[in-house]
C-alpha positions in Angstrom: 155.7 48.2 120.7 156.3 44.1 120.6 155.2 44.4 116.7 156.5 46.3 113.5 154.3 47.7 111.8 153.9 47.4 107.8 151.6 50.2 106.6 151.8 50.2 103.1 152.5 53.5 101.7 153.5 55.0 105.0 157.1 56.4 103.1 155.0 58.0 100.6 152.8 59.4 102.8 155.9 60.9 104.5 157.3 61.7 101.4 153.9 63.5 99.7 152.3 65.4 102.2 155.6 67.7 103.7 156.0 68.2 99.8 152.5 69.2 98.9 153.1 71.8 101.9 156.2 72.8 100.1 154.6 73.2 97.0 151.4 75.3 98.4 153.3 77.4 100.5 155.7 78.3 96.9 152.5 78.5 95.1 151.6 81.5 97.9 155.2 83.2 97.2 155.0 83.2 93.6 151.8 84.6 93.6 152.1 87.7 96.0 155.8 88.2 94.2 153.6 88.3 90.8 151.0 91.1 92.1 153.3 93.0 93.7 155.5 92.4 90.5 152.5 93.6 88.1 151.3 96.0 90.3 154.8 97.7 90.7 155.0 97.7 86.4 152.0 99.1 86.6 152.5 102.1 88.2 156.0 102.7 87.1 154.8 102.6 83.4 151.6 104.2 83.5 151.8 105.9 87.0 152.0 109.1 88.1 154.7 110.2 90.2 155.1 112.5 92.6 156.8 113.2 95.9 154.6 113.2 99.3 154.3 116.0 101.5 153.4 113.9 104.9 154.1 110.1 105.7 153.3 108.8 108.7 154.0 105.1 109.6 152.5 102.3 112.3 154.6 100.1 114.0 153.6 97.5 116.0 155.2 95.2 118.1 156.6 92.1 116.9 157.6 88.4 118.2 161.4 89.8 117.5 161.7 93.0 115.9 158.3 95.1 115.6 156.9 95.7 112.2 155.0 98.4 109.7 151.2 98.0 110.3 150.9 100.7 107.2 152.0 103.7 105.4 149.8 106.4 105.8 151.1 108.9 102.7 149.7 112.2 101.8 150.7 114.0 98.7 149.4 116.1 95.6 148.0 114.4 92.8 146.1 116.3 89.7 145.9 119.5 92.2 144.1 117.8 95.1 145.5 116.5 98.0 145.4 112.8 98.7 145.5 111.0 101.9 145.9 106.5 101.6 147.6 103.9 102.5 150.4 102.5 100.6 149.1 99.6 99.2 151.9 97.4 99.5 155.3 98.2 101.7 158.0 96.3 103.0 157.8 95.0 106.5 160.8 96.4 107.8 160.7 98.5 111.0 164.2 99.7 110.2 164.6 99.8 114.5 161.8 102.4 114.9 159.8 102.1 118.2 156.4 101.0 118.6 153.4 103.4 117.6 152.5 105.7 114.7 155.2 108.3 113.8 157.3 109.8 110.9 159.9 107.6 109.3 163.4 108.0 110.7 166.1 109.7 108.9 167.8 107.8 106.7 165.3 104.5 106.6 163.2 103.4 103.9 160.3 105.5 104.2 161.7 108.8 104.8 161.3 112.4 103.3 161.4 113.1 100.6 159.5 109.7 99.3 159.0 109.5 95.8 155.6 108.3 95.0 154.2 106.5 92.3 150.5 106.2 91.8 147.5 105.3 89.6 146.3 108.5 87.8 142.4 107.0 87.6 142.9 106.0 91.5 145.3 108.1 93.5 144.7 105.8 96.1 146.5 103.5 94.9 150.1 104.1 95.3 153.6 102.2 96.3 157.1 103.7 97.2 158.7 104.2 93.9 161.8 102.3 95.9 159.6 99.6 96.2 157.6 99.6 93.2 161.6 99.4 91.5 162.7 96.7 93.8 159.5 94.5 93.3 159.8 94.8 89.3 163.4 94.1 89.4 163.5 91.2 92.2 163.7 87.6 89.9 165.5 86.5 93.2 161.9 85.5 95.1 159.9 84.2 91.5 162.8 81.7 91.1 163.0 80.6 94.7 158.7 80.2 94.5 158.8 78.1 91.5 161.3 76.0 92.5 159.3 75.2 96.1 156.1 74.8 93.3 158.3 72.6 91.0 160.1 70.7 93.3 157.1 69.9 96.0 155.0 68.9 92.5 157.8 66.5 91.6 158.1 65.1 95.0 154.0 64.6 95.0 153.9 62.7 91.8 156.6 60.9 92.8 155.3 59.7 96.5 151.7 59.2 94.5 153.1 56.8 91.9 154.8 54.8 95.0 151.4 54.7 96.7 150.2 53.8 93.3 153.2 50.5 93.3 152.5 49.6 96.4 148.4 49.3 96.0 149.2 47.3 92.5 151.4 44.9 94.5 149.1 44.4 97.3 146.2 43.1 94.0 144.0 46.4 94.5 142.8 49.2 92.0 145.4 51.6 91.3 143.3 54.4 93.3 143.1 52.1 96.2 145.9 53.3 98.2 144.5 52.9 101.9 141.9 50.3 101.7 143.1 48.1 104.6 143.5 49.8 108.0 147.2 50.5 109.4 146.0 47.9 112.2 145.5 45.0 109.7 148.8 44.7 108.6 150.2 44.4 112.5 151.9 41.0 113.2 152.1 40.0 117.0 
């Protein structure tokens, strides 16, 4: 290219849209840590708990290591028997083989599992491991709101260079792309 090219407010643009990725994808974090969080507190507080009689787990196969598809649990709740799905779990095969079978000795999901669960909706039930971990974990709600924080910051700031550069080039604050890239090309 025999030209340099001055786009105005191609630094910010660099700058702002990486961090409003950063800040979106910490805004996803910080929510599911918050439900699981909640959820967790939930049952552990108000929850029954129990210890299941079958679990059976899915694992599928994985770009690395394969994963948990889901928990199939059954256990005894208020005399009846209940059959669901965990409703959250943690995506750890634990070096299982692919296809639906019982947890291995001695990983996560093992028997005995202690069970917590929602006395209105049995089905509704999490690991009390995890339900403990997720209530106890500040580790990933720090990490989220610091991508949230920190993209934010980073957005304002390449916004209020976009913002300079428009008032220096004698248009509207807002106007931050009126001329096309190809204007500003000297040959």
């Amino acid at each position: 290219m025999s030209g340099r090219v001055d786009w105005p407010g191609r630094g910010a643009t660099w700058l702002g849209v990486p961090a409003l990725v950063l800040a979106l994808i910490g805004t996803g974090i910080l929510i599911d840590a918050l439900d699981r969080r909640d959820l967790g507190r939930e049952l552990l507080n108000a929850g029954g708990e129990t210890v299941a009689t079958s679990v059976q787990l899915d694992v599928y196969p994985g770009k690395g290591d394969p994963g948990i598809g889901e928990v199939r649990v059954e256990f005894i709740a208020a005399g009846q028997q209940v059959r669901t799905v965990l409703s959250d779990y943690q995506d750890d095969a634990q070096g299982m083989r692919e296809g639906a079978q019982p947890p291995a000795a001695g990983t996560r999901y093992a028997m005995p599992l202690q069970i917590v669960y929602r006395p209105s909706d049995p089905s509704v039930a999490l690991a009390a491991a995890d339900a403990h971990l997720w209530v106890e974990d500040s580790e990933t709600r720090r990490v989220s709101t610091g991508l949230v924080v920190g993209g934010s910051a980073l957005v304002l700031a390449a916004m209020v260079m976009l913002t300079i550069g428009a008032r220096r080039r004698g248009l509207a604050w807002w106007k931050w792309y009126a001329d096309a890239p190809a204007q500003h090309r000297r040959t």
